[in-house]
KEZAGU-450077 format. One record per residue: x, z, y of N, C-alpha, C in turn. Coordinates in steps of 0.02 Angstrom, whole numbers, plus 32768, in hexadecimal, padded with zeros to 4 digits. Atoms other than C-alpha are relative to their C-alpha. Example, Ala and Ser with C-alpha at 12.3 -4.5 7.8 and 13.67 -1.06 7.14 Angstrom:
R 802D 8000 7FC5 8267 8186 7F1F 802D 8000 803C $
R 7FD6 7FFD 7FC5 82AC 8165 7FCB 7FD9 8025 8037 $
% end
This chain:
R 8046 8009 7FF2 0FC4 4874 5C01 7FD9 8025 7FCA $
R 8033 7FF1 8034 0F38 48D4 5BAB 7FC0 8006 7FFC $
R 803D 7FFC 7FFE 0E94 48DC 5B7F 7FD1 8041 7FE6 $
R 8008 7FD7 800C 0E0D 494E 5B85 7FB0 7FFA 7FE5 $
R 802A 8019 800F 0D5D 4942 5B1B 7FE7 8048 8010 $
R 8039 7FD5 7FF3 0CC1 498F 5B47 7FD1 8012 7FCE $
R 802E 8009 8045 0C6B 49C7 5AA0 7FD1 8028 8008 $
R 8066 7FE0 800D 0BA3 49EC 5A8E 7FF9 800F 7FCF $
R 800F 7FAF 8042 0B85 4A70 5A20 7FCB 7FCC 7FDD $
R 8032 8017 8012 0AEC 49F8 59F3 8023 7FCB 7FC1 $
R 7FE6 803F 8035 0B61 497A 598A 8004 802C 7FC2 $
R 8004 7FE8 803F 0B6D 49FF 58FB 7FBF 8011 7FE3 $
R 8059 7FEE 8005 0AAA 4A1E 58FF 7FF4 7FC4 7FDB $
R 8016 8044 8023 0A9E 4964 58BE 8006 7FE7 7FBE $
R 7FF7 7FF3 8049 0AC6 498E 5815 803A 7FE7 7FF2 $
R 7FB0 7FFF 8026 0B81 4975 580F 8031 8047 8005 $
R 7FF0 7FB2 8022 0BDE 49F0 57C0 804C 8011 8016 $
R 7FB8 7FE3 7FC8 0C7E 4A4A 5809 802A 7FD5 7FEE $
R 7FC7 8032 801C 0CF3 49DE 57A7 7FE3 7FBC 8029 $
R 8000 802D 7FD2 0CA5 4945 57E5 7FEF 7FF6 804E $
R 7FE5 8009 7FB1 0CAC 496F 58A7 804A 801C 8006 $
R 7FB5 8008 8005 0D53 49A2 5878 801A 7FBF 8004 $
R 7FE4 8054 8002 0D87 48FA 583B 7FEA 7FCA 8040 $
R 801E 802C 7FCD 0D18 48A8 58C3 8026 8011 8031 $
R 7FE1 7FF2 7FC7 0D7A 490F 5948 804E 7FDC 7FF4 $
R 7FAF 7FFC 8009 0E2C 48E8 58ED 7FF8 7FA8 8006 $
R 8002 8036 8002 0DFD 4841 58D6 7FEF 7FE2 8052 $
R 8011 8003 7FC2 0DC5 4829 5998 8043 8006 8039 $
R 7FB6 7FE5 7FE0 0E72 4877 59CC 8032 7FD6 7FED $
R 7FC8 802E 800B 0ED8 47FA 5973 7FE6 7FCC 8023 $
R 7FFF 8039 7FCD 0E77 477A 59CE 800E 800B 803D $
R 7FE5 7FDC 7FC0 0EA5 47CC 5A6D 8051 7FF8 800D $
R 7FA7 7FEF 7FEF 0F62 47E8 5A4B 8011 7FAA 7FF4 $
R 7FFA 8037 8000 0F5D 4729 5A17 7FF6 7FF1 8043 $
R 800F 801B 7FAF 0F11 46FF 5AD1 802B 800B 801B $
R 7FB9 7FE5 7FDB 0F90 476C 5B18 803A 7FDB 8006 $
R 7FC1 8041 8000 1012 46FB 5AC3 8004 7FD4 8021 $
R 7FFB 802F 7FEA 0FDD 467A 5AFA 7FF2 7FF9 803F $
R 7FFF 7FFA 7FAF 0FB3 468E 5BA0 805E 8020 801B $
R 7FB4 7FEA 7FE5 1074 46E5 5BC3 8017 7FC2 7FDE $
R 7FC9 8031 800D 10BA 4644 5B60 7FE1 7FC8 8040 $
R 8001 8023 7FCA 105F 45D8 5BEC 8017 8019 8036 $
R 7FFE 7FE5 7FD6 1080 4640 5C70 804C 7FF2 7FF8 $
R 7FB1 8013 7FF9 1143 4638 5C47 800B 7FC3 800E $
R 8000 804F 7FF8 1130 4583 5C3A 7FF1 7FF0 8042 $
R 7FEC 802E 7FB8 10EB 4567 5CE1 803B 8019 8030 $
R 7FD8 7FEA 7FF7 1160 45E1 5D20 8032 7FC7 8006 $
R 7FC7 8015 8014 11F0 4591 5CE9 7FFA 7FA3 8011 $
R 8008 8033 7FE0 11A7 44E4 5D26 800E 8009 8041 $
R 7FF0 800E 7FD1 1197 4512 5DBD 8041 8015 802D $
R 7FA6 7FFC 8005 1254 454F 5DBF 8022 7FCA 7FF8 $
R 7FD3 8031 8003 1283 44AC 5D96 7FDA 7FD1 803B $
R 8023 8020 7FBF 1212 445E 5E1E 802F 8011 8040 $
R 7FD5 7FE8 7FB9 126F 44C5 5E99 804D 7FD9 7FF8 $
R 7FAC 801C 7FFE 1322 4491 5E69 7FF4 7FCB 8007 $
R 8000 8048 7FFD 12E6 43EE 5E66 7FF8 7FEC 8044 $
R 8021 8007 7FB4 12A6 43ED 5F1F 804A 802A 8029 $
R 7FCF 7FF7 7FE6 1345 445B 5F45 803E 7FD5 7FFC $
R 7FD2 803D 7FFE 13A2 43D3 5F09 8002 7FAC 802D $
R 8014 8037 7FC7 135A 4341 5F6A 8028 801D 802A $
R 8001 8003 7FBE 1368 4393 5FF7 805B 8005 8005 $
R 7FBC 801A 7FF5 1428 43AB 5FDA 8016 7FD9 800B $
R 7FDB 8047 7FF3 1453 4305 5FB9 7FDB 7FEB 8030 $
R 801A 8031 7FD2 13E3 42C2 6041 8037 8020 803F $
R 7FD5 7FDB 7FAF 1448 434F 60C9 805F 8008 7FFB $
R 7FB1 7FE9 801C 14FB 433D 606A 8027 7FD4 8013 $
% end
């Protein structure tokens, strides 16, 4: 998954200086790759729930037809 930012030339007009929309951008991007994380560690998780949901419902139904 990635992301893609839309930057306005107008945010350096506001009197911050290349270094700090540097840092503001780098710092912005680690909160991003953090989201990322965590959104793919839920996403495995329900995944992997609803993998065990299924066996569980494939299992009923065995023993109910066995």
């Amino acid at each position: 998954m990635g992301y893609a930012l839309k930057l306005e030339p107008s945010i350096q007009k506001d009197g911050m200086t290349k270094k700090q929309f540097t840092d503001s951008l780098s710092h912005l991007n680690n909160r991003l790759n953090k989201v990322e994380q965590t959104l793919s560690i839920h996403i495995q998780q329900d995944i992997q729930d609803y993998y065990y949901d299924c066996v569980n419902v494939l299992n009923s139904i065995n023993q109910k037809y066995s």
